[in-house]
C-alpha positions, -999 to +999 in steps of 0.1 A: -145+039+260-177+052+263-182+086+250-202+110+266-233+120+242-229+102+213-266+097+207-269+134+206-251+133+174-260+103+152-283+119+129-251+141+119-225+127+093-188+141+108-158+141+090-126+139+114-092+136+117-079+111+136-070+122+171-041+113+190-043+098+226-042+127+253-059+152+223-079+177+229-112+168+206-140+195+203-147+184+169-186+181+181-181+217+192-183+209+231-154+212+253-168+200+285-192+172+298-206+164+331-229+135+328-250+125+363-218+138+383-233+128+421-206+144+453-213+134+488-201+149+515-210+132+551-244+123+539-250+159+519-250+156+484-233+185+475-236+181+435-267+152+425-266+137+394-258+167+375-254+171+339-236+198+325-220+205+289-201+236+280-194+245+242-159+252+225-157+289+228-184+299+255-188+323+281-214+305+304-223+323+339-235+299+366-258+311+394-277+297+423-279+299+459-249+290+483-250+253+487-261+252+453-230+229+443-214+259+422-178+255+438-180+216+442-191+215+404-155+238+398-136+213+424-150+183+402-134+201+367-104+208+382-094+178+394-095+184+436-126+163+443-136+127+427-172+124+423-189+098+437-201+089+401-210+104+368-182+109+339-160+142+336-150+141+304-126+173+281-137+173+247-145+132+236-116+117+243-104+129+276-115+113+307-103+141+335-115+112+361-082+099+354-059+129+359-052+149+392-045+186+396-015+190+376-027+171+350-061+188+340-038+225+347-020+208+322-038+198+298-053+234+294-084+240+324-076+269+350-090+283+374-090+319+390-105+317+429-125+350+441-094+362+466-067+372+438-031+354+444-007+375+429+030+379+439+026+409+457+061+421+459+069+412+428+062+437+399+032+432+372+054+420+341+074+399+368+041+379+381+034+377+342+068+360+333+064+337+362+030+324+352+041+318+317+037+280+304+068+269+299+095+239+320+088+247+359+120+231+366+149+241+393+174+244+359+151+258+332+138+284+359+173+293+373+189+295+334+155+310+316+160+339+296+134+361+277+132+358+246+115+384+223+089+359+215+079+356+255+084+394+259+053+400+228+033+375+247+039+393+279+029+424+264+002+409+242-018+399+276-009+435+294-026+448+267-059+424+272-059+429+308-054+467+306-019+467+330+005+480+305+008+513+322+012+491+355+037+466+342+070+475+363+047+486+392+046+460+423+016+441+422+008+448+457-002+483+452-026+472+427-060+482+435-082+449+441-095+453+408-066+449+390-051+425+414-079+402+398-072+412+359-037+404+366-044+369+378-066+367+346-033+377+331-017+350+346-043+324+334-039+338+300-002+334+299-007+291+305-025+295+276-058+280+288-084+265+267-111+269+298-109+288+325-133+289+357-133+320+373-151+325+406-168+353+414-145+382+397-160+414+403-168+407+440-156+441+460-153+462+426-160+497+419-183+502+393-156+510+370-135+485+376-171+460+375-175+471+335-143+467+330-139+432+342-171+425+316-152+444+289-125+418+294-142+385+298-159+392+268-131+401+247-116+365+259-147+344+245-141+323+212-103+322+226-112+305+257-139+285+271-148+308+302-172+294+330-179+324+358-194+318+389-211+350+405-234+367+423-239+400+406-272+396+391-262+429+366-226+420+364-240+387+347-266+401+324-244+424+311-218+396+301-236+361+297-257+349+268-267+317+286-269+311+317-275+281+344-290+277+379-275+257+401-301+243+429-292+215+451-265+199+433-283+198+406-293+217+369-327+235+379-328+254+344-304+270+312-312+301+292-306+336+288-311+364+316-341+372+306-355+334+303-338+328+340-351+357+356-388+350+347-385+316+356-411+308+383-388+285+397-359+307+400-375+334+416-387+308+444-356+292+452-330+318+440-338+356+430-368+358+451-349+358+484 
């Protein structure tokens, strides 16, 4: 098999374990590689020959203009479209070209859309307890019963996303802001190891803006998180790298700061 960026790390002497097929392997502290990943769509290269990587542990916001390839690049990860080439790999060892949807959900990558999808008339805890990883089958579903283990987890992640006051309240009465932590809550109960969260604090208040950073910065070093948004404040208060997205492609990586003062940025992206 041919590992994705290997050469990066010859000069470094590594002392593993063996890994098992199908096993998650960060052990070069990167838990995603996109390597000249190339998506056509009728003649439009939606994503061209971009190269991404994404450490174990990281909150990385990525910007750029619509068209810029941001959702194909999340469609790639997750499984819904097969690039044209390039390698997709999760950690070294696992080729995600290989799986479909269920699969990568599977294996640990989910992803939150911008619209929240909650259960709306089922309560908080309930959408929590349906969301938890565990056997989706007819008989496991139908005979399931909470134990007190599931019940701490369930309360564990009210806590995180700040619903515990809301728990037997019906999620559709939610305000859109907590709509969207909840579904975070619902990520959190498959226990992800990344998630890829699109656009989260479109249509906030204010309030409910900070407190979306508050908690998608409390989740880093738990969870991988990759956040697509538009909120040029939103991601300065919450990223410490960030990447542009132009043309399907990587135009530059850094910090806010670094981005915003890039002369190409401002022509193609914050300059509009």
């Amino acid at each position: 098999m041919n590992k994705p960026l290997m050469d990066r790390y010859k000069t470094f002497d590594f002392v593993r374990k063996p890994v098992k097929p199908g096993e998650l392997d960060v052990s070069h502290k990167t838990i995603l590689y996109l390597e000249d990943v190339s998506v056509s769509f009728d003649g439009f290269k939606a994503l061209n020959n971009l190269s991404l990587y994404i450490d174990n542990g990281e909150l990385r916001c990525l910007i750029g203009p619509n068209g810029a390839g941001k959702t194909t690049l999340m469609d790639v990860i997750t499984g819904k479209t097969k690039p044209d080439s390039g390698s997709v790999f999760f950690g070294q060892t696992i080729d995600l070209l290989e799986m479909d949807e269920p699969a990568i959900a599977q294996a640990g990558i989910c992803r939150k859309f911008q619209k929240p999808s909650v259960f709306e008339n089922l309560s908080v805890f309930e959408n929590l307890e349906l969301a938890m990883k565990a056997d989706k089958g007819a008989w496991p579903a139908l005979f399931a019963r909470l134990n007190g283990e599931h019940r701490d987890r369930i309360e564990e992640v009210l806590t995180t996303i700040g619903l515990t006051e809301h728990s037997a309240q019906q999620a559709g009465i939610l305000s859109h802001g907590q709509k969207q932590w909840l579904e975070i809550g619902m990520l959190l109960m498959q226990e992800p190891k990344v998630m890829l969260v699109d656009e989260p604090v479109a249509g906030m208040t204010h309030q409910e803006i900070d407190r979306t950073a508050e908690l998608l910065l409390s989740l880093q070093g738990k969870h991988s998180i990759v956040v697509v948004e538009h909120d040029m404040e939103f991601v300065r208060s919450i990223a410490r790298k960030v990447t542009v997205l132009h043309e399907g492609s990587v135009l530059t990586e850094g910090t806010m700061d670094e981005v915003q003062n890039d002369p190409r940025v401002i022509q193609v992206y914050l300059g509009d």
